[in-house]
C-alpha positions as CSV (number, residue, x, y, z in Angstrom):
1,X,64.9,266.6,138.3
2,X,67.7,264.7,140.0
3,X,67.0,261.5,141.4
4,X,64.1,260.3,138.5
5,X,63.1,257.6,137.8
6,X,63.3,256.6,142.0
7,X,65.7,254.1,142.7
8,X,65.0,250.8,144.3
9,X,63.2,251.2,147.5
10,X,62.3,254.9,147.3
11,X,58.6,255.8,146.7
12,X,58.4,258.6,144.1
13,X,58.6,261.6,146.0
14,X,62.4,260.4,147.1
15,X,61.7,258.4,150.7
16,X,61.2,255.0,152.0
17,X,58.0,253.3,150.9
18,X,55.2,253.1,153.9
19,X,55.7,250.4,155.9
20,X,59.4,249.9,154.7
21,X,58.7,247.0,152.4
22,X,59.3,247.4,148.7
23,X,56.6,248.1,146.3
24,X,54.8,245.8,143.9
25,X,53.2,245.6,141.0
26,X,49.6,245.0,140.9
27,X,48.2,242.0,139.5
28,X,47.2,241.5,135.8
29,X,49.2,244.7,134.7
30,X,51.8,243.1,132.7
31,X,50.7,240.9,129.3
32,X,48.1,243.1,127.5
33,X,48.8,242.4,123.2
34,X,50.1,246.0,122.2
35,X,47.2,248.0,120.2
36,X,46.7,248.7,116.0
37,X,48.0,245.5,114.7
38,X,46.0,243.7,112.4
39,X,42.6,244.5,110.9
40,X,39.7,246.7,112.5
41,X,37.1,245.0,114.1
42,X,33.6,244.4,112.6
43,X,31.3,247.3,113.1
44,X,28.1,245.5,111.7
45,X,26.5,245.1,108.7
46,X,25.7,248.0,107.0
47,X,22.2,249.1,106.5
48,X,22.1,249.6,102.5
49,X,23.8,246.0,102.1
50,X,20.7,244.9,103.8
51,X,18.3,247.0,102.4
52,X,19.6,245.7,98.8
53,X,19.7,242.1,99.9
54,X,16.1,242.0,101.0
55,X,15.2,244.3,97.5
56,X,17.1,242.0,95.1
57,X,15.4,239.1,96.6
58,X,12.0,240.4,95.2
59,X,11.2,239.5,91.5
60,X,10.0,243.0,91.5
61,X,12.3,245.6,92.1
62,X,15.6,244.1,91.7
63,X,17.5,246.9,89.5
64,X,17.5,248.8,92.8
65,X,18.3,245.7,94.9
66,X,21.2,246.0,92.8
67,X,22.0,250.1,93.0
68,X,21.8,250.0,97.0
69,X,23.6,246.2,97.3
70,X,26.8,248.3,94.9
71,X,26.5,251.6,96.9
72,X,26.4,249.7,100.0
73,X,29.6,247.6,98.9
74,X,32.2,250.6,99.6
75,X,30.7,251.1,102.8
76,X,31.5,247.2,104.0
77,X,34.5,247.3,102.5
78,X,35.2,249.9,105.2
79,X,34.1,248.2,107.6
80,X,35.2,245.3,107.1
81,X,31.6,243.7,107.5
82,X,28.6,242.4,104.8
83,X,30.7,242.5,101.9
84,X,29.9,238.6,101.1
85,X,26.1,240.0,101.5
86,X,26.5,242.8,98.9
87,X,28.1,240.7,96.6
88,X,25.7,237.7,96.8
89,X,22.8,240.6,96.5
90,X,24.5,241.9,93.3
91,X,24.8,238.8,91.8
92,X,21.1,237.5,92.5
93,X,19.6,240.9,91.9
94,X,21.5,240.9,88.3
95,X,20.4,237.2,87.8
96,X,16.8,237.6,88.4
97,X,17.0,241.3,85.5
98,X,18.4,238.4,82.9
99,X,15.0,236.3,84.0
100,X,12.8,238.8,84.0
101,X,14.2,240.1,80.2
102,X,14.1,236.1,78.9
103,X,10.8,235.9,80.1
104,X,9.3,239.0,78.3
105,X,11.3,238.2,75.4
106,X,10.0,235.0,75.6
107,X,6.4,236.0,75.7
108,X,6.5,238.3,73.2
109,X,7.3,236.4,70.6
C-alpha cells in the first residue's frame, strides 16, 4: 500500500481532510498507564477462608475451622485476597485444640 501511514494533512483514504483543516486528536486519548504491571487486583475474599474463620471461632468445631481456613489459604494466595484471614483462623482454630486438650487433660486427672 503506497502512501501508508497518510502524510500530514491527508485523511486516510489519501485526500484532504473535510473542511481543509488538519485533524486532531480527541481529548483524553493520550496518558492511560500501559496494562500487566504490577500485581492482580483483589478479587474478594474467598468463601472457605470465611467459612473457616467463622468455624475456628467456635470452641466446638475448630479442627475443621482449621481444614477449610488451610484449604482456603491456596486459594487467597491466588487471589491475592484473605490470606491474613486464613492465617489468623489457623492460628486461633489450632490455639483453641491446645485449650480444649489442656482442659480434658486437666479434668481427668
Amino acid at each position: 500500500m503506497a502512501g501508508y501511514p497518510p502524510q500530514q494533512g491527508q485523511n486516510q483514504y489519501g485526500g484532504q481532510p473535510q473542511g481543509g483543516y488538519p485533524q486532531q486528536q480527541p481529548y483524553g486519548q493520550p496518558g492511560y498507564p500501559p496494562q500487566g504491571y504490577g500485581p492482580p487486583p483483589a478479587q474478594g475474599t474467598p468463601g472457605l477462608v470465611i467459612a473457616g474463620a467463622i468455624l475456628a471461632l467456635v470452641p466446638i468445631c475448630p479442627l475443621i475451622g482449621v481444614i477449610l481456613a488451610a484449604v482456603g489459604l491456596g486459594e487467597a494466595k491466588r487471589r491475592n485476597a484473605g490470606v491474613g484471614l486464613a492465617k489468623a483462623s489457623i492460628i486461633v482454630g489450632i490455639i483453641w485444640i491446645l485449650l480444649s486438650i489442656g482442659l480434658n487433660i486437666a479434668v481427668r486427672m
